[in-house]
TIVEX-55818 format. One record per residue: x, y, z of N, C-alpha, C in turn. Coordinates in pm, whole numbers, plus 50000, padded with zeros to 5 digits. Layout:
ATOM     nx     ny     nz    cax    cay    caz     cx     cy     cz
ATOM      X      Y      Z      X      Y      Z      X      Y      Z
...
***
This chain:
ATOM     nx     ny     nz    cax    cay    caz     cx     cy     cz
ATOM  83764  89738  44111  83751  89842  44215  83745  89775  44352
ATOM  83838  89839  44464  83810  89777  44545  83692  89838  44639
ATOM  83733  89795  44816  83637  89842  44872  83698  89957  44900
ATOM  83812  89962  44907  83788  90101  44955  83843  90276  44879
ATOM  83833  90187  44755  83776  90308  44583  83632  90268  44578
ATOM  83573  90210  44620  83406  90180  44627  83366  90311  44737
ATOM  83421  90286  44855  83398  90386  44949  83438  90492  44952
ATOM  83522  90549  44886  83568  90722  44859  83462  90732  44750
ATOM  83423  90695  44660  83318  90723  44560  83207  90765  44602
ATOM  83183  90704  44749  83012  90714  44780  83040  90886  44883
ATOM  82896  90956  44895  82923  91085  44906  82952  91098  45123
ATOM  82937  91003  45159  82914  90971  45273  83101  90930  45336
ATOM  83190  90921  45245  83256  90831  45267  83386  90940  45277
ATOM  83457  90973  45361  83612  91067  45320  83667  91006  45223
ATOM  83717  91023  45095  83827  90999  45033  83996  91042  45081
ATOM  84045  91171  45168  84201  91228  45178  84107  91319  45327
ATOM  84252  91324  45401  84250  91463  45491  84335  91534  45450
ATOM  84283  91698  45466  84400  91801  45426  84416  91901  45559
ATOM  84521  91971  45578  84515  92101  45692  84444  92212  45640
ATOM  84376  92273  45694  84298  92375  45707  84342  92506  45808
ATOM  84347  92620  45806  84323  92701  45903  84181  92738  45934
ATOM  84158  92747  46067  84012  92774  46077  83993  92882  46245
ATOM  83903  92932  46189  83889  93024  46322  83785  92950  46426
ATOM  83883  92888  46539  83813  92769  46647  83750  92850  46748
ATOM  83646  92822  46807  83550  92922  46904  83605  92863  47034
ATOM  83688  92932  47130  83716  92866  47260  83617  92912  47368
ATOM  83533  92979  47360  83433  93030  47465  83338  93085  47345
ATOM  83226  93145  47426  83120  93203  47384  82993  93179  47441
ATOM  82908  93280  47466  82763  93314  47543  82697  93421  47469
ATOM  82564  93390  47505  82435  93449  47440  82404  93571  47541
ATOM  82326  93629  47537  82255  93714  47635  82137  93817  47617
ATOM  82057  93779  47642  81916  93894  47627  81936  94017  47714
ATOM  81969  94115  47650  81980  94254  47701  81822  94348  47717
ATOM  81807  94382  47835  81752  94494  47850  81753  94631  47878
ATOM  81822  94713  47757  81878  94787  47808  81813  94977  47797
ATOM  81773  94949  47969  81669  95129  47976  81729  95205  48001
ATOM  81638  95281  47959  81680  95450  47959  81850  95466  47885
ATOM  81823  95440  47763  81958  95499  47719  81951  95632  47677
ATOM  82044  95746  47708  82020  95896  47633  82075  95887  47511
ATOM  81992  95949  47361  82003  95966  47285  82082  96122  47237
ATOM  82175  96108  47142  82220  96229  47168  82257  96299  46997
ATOM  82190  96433  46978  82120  96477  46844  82243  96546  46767
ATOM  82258  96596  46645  82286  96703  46616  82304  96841  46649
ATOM  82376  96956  46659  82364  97080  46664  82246  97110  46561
ATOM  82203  97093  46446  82109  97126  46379  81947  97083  46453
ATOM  81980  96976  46535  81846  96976  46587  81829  97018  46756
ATOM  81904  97105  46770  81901  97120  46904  81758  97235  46918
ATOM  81697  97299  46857  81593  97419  46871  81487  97314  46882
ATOM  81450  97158  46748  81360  97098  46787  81355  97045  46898
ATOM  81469  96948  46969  81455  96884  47040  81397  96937  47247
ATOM  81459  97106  47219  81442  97183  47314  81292  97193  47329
ATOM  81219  97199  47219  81089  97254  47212  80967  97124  47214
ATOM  81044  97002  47253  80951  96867  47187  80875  96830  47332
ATOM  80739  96828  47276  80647  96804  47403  80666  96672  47395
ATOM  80690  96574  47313  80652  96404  47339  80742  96350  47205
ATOM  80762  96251  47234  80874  96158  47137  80808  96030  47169
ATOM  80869  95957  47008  80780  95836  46989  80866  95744  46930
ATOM  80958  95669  46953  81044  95535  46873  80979  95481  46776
ATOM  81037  95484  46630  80948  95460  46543  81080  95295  46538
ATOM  81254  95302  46484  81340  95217  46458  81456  95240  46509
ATOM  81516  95158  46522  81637  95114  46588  81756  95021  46498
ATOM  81876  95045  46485  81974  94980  46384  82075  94997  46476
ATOM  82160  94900  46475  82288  94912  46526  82394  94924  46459
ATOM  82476  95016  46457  82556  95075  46344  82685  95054  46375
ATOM  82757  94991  46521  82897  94946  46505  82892  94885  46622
ATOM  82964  94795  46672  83005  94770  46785  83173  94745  46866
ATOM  83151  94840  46917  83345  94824  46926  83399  94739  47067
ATOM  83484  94675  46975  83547  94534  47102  83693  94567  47159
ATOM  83705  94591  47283  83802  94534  47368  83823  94455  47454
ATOM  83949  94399  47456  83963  94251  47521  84089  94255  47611
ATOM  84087  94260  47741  84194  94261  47764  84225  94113  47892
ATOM  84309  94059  47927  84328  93923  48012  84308  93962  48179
ATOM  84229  93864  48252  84147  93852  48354  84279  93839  48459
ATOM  84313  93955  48541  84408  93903  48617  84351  93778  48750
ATOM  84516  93662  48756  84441  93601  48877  84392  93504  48793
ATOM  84351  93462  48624  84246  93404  48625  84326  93303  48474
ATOM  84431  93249  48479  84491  93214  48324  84429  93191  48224
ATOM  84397  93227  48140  84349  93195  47974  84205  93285  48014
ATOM  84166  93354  48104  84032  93401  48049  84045  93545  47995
ATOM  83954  93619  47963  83972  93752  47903  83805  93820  47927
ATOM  83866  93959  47965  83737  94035  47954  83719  94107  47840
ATOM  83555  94109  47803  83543  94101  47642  83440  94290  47677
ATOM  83483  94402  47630  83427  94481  47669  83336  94546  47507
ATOM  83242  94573  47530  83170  94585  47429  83124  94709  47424
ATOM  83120  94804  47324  83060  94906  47332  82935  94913  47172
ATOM  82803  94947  47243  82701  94920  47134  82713  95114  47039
ATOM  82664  95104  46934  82591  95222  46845  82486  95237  46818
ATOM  82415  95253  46855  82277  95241  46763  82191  95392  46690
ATOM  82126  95333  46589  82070  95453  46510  81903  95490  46579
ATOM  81868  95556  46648  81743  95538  46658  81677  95662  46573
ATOM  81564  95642  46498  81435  95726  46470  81339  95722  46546
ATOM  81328  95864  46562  81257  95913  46674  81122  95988  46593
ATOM  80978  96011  46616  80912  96080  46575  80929  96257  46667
ATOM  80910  96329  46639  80916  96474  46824  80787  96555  46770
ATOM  80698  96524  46862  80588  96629  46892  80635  96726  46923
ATOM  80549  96855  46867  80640  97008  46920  80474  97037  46956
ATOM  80453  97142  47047  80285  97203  47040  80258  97300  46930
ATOM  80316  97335  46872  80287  97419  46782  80300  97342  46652
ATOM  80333  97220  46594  80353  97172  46476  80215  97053  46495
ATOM  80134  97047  46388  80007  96998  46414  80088  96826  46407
ATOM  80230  96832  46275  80261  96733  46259  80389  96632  46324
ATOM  80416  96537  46347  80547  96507  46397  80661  96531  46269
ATOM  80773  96557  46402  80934  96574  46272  80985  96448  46308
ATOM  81010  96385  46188  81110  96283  46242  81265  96327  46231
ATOM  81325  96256  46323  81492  96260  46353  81573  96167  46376
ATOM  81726  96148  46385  81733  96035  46398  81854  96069  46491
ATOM  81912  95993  46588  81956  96051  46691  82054  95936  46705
ATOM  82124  95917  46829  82223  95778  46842  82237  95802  46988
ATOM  82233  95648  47066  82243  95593  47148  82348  95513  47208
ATOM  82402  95514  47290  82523  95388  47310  82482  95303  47422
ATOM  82516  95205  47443  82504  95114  47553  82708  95041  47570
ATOM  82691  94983  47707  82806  94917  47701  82759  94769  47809
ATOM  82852  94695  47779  82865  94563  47844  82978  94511  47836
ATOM  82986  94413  47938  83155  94363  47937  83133  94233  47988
ATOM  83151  94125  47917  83164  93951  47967  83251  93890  47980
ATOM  83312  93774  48052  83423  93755  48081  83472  93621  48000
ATOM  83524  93568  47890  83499  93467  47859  83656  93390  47864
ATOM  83650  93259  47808  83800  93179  47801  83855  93186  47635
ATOM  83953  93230  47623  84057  93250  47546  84127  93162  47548
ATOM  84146  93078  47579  84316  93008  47597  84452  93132  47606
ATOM  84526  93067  47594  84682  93139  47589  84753  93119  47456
ATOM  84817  93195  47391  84902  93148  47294  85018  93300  47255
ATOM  85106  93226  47204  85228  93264  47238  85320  93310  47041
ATOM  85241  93256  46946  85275  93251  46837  85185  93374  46755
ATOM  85287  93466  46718  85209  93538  46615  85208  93531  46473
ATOM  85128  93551  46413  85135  93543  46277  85066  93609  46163
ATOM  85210  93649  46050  85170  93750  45983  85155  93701  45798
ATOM  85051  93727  45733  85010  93690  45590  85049  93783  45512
ATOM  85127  93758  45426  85135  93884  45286  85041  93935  45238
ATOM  85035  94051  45228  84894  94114  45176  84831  94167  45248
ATOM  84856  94206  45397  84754  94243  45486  84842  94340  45555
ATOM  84844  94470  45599  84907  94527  45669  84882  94519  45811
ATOM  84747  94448  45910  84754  94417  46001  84828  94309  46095
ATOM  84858  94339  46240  84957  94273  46276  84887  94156  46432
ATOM  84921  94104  46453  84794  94019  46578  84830  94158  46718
ATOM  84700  94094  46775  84701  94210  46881  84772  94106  46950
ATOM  84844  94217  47064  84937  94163  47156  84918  94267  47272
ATOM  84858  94175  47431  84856  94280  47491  85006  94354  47566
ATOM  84997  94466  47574  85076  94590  47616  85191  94527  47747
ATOM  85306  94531  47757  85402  94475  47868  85393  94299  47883
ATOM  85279  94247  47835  85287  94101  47871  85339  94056  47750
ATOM  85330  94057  47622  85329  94017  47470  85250  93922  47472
ATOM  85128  93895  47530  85108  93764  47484  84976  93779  47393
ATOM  84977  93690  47318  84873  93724  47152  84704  93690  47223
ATOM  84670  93801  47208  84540  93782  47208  84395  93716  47136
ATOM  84334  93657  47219  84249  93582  47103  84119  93685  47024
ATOM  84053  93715  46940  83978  93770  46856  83815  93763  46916
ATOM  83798  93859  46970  83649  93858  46998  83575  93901  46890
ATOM  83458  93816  46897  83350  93849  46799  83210  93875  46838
ATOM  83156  93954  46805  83027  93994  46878  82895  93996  46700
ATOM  82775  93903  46743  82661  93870  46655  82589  93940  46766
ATOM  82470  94028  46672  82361  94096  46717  82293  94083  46642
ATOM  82121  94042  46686  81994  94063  46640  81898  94207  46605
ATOM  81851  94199  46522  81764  94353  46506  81756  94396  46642
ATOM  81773  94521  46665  81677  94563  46797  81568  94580  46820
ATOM  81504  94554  46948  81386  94616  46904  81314  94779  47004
ATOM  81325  94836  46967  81257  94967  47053  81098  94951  47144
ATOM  81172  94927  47252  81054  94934  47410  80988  95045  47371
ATOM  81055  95171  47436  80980  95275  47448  81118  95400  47427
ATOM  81021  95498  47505  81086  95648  47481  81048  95734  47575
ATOM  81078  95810  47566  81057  95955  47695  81130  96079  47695
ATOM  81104  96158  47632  81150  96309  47687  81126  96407  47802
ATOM  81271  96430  47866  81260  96499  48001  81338  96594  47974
ATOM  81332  96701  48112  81358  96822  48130  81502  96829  48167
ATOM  81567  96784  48274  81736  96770  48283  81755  96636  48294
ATOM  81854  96583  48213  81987  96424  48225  81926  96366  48350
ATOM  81890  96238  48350  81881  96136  48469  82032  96123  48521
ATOM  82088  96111  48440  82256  96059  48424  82320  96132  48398
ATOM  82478  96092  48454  82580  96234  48351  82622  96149  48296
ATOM  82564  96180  48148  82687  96147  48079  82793  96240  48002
ATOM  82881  96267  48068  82986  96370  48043  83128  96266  47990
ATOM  83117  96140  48029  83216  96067  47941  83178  95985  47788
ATOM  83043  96085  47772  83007  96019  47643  83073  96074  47507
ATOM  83170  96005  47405  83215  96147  47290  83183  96020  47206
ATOM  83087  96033  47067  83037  95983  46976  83179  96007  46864
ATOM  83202  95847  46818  83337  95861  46776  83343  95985  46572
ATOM  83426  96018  46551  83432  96104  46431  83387  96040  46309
ATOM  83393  95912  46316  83343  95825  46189  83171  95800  46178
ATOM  83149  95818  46316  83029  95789  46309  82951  95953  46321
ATOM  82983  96046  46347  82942  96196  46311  83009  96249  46183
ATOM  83028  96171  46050  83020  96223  45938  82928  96151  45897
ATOM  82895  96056  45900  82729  95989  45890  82649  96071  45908
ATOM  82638  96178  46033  82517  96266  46033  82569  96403  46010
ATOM  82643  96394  45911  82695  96552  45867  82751  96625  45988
ATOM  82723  96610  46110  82785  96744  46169  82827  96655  46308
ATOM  82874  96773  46419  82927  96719  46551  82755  96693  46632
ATOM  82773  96644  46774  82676  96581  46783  82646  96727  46949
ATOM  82535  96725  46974  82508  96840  47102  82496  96804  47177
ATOM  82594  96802  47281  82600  96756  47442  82545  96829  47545
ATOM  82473  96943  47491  82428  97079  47619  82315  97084  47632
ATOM  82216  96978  47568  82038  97014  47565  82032  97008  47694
ATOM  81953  97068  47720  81882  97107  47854  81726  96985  47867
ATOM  81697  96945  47775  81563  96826  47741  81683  96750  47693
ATOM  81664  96590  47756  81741  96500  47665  81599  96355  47667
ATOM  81668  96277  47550  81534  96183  47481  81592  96038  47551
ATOM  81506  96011  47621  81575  95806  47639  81452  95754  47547
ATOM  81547  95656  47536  81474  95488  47470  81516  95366  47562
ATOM  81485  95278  47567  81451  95131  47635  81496  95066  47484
ATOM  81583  94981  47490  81572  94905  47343  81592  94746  47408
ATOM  81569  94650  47359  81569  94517  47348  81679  94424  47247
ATOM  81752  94346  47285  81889  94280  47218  81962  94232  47249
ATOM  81932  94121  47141  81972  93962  47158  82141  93947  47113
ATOM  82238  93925  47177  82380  93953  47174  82454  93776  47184
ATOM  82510  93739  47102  82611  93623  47110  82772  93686  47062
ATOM  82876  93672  47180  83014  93664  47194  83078  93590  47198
ATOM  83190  93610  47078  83293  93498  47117  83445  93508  47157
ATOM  83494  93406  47134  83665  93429  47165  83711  93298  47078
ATOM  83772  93366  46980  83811  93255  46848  84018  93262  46855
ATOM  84047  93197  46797  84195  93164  46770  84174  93124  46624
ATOM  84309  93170  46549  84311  93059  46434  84407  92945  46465
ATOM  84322  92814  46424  84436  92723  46447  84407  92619  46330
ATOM  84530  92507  46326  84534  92433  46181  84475  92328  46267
ATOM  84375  92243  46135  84302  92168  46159  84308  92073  46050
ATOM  84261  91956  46118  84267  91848  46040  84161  91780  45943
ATOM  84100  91779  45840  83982  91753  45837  83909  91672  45707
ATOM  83833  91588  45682  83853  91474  45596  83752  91531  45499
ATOM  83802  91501  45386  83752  91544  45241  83667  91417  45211
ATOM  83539  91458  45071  83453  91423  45027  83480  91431  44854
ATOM  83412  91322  44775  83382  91389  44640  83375  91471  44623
ATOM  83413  91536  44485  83316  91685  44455  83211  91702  44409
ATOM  83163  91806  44470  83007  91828  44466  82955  91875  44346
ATOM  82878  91781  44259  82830  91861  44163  82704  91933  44139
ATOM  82652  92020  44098  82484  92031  44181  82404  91962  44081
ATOM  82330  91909  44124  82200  91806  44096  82126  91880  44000
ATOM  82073  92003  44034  81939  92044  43960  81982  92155  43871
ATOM  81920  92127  43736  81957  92258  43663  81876  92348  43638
ATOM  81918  92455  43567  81807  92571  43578  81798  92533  43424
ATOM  81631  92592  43413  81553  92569  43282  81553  92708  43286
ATOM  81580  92690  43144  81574  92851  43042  81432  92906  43034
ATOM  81502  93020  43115  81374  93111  43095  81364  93194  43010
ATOM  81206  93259  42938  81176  93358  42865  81174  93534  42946
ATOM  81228  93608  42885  81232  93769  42893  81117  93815  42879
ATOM  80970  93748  42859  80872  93764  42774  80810  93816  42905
ATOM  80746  93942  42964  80661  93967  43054  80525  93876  43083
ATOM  80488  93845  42927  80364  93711  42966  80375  93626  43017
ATOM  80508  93614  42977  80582  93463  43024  80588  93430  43199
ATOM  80645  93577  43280  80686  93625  43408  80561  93591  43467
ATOM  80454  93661  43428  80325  93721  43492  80245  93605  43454
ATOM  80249  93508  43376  80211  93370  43381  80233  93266  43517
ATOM  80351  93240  43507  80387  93192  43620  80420  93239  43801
ATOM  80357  93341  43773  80267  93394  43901  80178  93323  44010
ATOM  80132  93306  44122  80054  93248  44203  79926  93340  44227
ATOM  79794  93324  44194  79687  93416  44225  79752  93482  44423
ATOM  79773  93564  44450  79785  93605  44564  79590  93618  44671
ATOM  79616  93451  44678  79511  93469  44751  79432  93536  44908
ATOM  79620  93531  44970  79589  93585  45112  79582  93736  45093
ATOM  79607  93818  44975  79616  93929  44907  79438  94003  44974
ATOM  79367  93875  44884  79223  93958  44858  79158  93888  45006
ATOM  79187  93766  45057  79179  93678  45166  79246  93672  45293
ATOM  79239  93784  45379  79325  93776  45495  79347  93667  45575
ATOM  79444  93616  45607  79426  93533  45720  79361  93543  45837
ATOM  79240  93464  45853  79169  93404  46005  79310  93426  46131
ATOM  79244  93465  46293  79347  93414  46397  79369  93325  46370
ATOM  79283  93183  46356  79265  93047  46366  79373  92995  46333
ATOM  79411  93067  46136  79503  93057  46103  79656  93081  46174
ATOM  79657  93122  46272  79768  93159  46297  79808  93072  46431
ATOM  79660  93060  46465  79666  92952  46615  79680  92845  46570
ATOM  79670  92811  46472  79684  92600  46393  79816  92559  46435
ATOM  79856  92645  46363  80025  92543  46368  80082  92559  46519
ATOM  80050  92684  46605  80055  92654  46710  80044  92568  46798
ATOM  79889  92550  46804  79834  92431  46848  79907  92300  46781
ATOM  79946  92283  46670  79954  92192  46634  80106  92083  46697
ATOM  80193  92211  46692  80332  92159  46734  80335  92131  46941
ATOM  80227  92235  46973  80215  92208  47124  80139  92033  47167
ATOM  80065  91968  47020  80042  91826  47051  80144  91773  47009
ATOM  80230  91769  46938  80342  91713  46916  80442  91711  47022
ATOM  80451  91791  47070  80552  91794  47153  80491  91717  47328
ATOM  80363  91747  47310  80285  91648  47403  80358  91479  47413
***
């Protein structure tokens, strides 16, 4: 064996390069959103509660789509504006004065944002068997657009507020049809009381290309550890259990300030 069948053997070592396609990130940014007073906007079925609601209370928040357009930065070669439009699901609790109890509901919100990021340029389109989609190409220029991608964190719900008439018009708001068969019906644009929320969210965008890549191979991986046969036996399950001590034993602050403290001397 020589040295260098000694060195493709070891797991550290490339043995071959092969081409790859891979989706390459040419831009991308983070951003902490704060985004207030968004109007929430209900059902026809809940339009009698929402008319009648002395106080509203954000219980959760989900973001249920986010839709991307991208179109090229005039003046500016290879960059692109990345326009984002948010969904979100919020549950709402609604005090009425006459109901001793709260109703919950669940209502939807939009937000928008738009960042400007680098794309490169490219000029090659390309199409895979099996897929009926075709690359976007913007409109009179042809030139192939690169793929924005948008990662979002849980949200989290600030607050809430019900008022008497719209802070805002939103009269260019129409909640798309896919997302109002989710809540069974069309959505009511005429309340006379409309509900904001404040929500919180952590947003990373990108601008990807696919391109072929070059990239050096390893052994194959075999996995190390095997699984030991287990018994179906409930004794068996409930044996190997951990007494749940923080169960009957709450955790101390202290506990929670240790490791705190602990990494703030480290980093000392």
């Amino acid at each position: 064996m020589d040295k260098t069948e000694a060195c493709a053997r070891k797991s550290n070592c490339p043995s071959d390069n092969f081409c790859v396609n891979a989706q390459r990130v040419y831009d991308s940014c983070s951003s902490k959103e704060y985004m207030e007073d968004l109007r929430v906007f209900f059902t026809k079925e809940n339009h009698d509660l929402i008319e009648q609601a002395a106080n509203v209370r954000i219980k959760d928040v989900n973001v249920i789509n986010v839709l991307l357009g991208i179109e090229s930065v005039p003046f500016n070669q290879g960059f692109y504006a990345v326009d984002e439009t948010f969904f979100f699901d919020v549950s709402l609790d609604i005090f009425c004065p006459q109901s001793p109890c709260p109703s919950q509901v669940h209502g939807i919100a939009t937000a928008c944002k738009r960042v400007i990021l680098f794309g490169s340029e490219g000029n090659v389109k390309t199409f895979a068997s099996g897929s009926s989609t075709s690359p976007d190409v913007e409109p009179f220029t042809g030139k192939v657009l690169p793929r924005a991608m948008c990662q979002v964190s849980e949200p989290i719900g600030l607050s809430s507020k019900v008022c008497r008439s719209p802070q805002c018009c939103d009269c260019g708001v129409k909640i798309p049809d896919s997302i109002c068969s989710l809540y069974g019906g069309e959505f009511d644009y005429t309340m006379t009381r409309t509900v904001y929320v404040t929500i919180g969210l952590f947003i990373i965008t990108q601008l990807v290309r696919t391109v072929t890549a070059l990239v050096p191979t390893y052994d194959f991986c075999m996995p190390e550890r095997e699984i030991q046969p287990t018994s179906d036996s409930p004794r068996e399950m409930f044996r190997r259990l951990e007494f749940p001590e923080n169960d009957f034993f709450p955790p101390k602050v202290s506990d929670y300030s240790e490791p705190a403290a602990d990494s703030k001397d480290q980093n000392a």
